[in-house]
N, C-alpha and C positions, 0 to 999 in steps of 0.2 A: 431751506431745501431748494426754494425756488433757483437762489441765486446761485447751486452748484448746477443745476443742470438750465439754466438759459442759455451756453455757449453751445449745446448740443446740437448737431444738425439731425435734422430729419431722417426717418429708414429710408426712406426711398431713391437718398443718393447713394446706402449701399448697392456693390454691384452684385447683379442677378446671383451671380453664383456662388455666393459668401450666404446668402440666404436659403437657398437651394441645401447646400450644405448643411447650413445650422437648422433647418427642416427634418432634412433626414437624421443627423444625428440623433434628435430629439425624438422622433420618430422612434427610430431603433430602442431607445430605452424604456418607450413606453411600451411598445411591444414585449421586450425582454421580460419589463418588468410583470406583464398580461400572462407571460409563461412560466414565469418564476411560480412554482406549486408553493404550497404553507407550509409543508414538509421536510423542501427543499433546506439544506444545511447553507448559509451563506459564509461568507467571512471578509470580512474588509480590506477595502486593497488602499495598499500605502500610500499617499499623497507622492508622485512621482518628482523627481530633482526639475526645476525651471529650467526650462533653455535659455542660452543667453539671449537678451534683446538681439542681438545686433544676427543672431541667425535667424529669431523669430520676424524680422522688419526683414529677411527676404522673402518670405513667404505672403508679405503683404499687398505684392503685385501693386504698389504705390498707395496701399488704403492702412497705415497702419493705427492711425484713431480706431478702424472699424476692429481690428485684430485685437486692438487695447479691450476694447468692449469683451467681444467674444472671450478672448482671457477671464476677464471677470466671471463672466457669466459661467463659462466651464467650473472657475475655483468655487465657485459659491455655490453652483451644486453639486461639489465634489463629497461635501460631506453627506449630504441624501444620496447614497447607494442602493442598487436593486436590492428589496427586501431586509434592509438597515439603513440606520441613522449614526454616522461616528458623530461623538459629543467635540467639539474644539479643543476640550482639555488632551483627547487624544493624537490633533495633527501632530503633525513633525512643524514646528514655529518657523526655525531654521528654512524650511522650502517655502512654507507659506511665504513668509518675506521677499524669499529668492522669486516667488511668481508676482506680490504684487511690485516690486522693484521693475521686473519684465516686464508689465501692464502699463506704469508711469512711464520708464523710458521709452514705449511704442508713442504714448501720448501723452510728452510732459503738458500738454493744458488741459490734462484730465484731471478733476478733484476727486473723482467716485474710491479710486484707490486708496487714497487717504481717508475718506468718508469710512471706509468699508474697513479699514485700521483701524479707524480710532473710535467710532463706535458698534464696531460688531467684534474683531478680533480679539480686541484689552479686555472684551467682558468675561472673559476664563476665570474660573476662580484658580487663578494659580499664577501669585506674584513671580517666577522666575519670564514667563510668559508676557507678562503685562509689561516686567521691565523691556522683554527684546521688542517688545511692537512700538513703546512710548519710544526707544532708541530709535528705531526702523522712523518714526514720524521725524525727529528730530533728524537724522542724516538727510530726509529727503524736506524740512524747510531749509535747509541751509544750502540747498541747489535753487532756490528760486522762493527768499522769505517772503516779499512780497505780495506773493500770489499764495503762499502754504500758509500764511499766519495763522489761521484760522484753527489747522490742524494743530500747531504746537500748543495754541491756547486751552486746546481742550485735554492734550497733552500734559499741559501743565495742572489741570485741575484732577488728571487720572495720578499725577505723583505725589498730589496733596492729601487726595481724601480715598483714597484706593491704597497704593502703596505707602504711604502718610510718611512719605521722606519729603519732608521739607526742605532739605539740600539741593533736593536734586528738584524739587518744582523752583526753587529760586534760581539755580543754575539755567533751568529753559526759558523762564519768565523773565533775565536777564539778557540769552540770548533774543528774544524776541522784542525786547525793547533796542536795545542795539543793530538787531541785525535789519528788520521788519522797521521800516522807516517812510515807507512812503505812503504817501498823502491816501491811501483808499483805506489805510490801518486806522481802523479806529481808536480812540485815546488809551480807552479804558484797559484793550489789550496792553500796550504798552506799559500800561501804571500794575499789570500782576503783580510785579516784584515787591512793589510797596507793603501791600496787604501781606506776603510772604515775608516778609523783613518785619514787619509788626508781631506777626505771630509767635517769630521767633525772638522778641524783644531786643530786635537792633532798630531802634529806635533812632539813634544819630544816623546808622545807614539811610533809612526811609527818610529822615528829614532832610539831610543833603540831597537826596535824589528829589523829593519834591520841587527843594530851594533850585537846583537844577532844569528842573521844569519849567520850573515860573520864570528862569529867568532866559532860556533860551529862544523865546517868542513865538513855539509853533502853538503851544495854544491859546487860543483867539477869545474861546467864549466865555462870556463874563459868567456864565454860570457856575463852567466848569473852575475858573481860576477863583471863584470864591469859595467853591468848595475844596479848593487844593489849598488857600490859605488856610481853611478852619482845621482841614487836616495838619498841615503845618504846626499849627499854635498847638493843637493837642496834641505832636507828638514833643515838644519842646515844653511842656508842662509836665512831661514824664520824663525828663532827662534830668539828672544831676546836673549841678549849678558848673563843675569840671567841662563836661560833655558841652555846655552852652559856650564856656568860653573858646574852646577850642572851635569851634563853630565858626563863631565870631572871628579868632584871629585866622583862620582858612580864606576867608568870605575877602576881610581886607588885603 
């Protein structure tokens, strides 16, 4: 957690009147909610259509990181309404997306967005839901893998043992090994696909992809390369004696 929010700057270079605002708002609703009687009949109001970025970044008066924030902040307490609580299984997904897309593009070196995806929004009990937010993760690593990896990896582990499609966690564990390449990506992210290619007993796949590994020289540590070899031998001890040659005449 620490390492999503160290690039944050301080409130105190928001400007006065972004604060003032977000005061009174807040303000207003505590009040509201002071006058709202127990009697009183409430009823919930519908999660409203996103604006698009590009009208919301005029509104930003040059601050739109801070606007990014405030987005959040608004969507996240949209479901705490005066006098009600909407459960997530009732948002509209569809807009939810549509606001946090808006948020990211105010501030693509924002993580919170994606944070607030992938582990508060997927947690619905309602796979049609889960799939459109793991998608929603996935469009927005492939605008900047590098820096998103983190989100699709956990992406990948919501399509494994949540949705328990193993196609579709091998498909993002693939793109994240391809796409997610540079040097701040940790190994282990890259090697998901292996573990998903075992599970599903394609055991030739995982072991050219290791042999691929091993021979492409980004990794260094003799720890990790010894335990990619053991992997190796044991997955070529479950291959048919076929599957080894065909291996073999690939290699030369």
């Amino acid at each position: 957690m620490l390492k999503i929010y160290a690039s944050e700057r301080p409130v105190t270079v928001v400007p006065w009147w972004i604060l003032v605002t977000l005061s009174l708002a807040l303000s207003g609703q505590v009040i509201y909610r002071a006058l709202l009687g127990p009697t009183n009949r409430v009823e919930a109001t519908a999660l409203p259509v996103a604006p698009v970025a590009d009208n919301l970044r005029l509104l930003t008066l040059g601050e739109p990181a801070v606007l990014s924030k405030l987005t959040m902040l608004w969507l996240q307490s949209f479901d705490n309404q005066p006098g009600i609580s909407i459960p997530f299984d009732d948002l509209d997904y569809g807009r939810v997306i549509a606001w946090l897309a808006s948020a990211t593009a105010l501030d693509p070196w924002a993580q919170y967005p994606l944070f607030v995806a992938s582990h508060l929004y997927s947690r619905v009990n309602n796979l049609r839901k889960q799939r459109l937010m793991v998608d929603f993760i996935y469009q927005q690593f492939l605008q900047d893998p590098n820096k998103r990896w983190r989100w699709l990896a956990h992406a990948v582990v919501i399509a494994q043992h949540r949705l328990h499609d193993l196609p579709l966690a091998t498909k993002l564990a693939n793109s994240l090994r391809r796409q997610a390449a540079g040097g701040n990506v940790p190994h282990w992210a890259q090697q998901m696909e292996i573990g998903l290619m075992e599970e599903q007993s394609e055991y030739q796949s995982a072991a050219i992809l290791i042999g691929g590994l091993l021979q492409n020289g980004q990794i260094t540590d003799p720890h990790e390369l010894h335990f990619l070899n053991l992997r190796l031998k044991e997955l070529k001890n479950k291959l048919p004696a076929a599957d080894l040659n065909s291996m073999g005449s690939s290699a030369r």
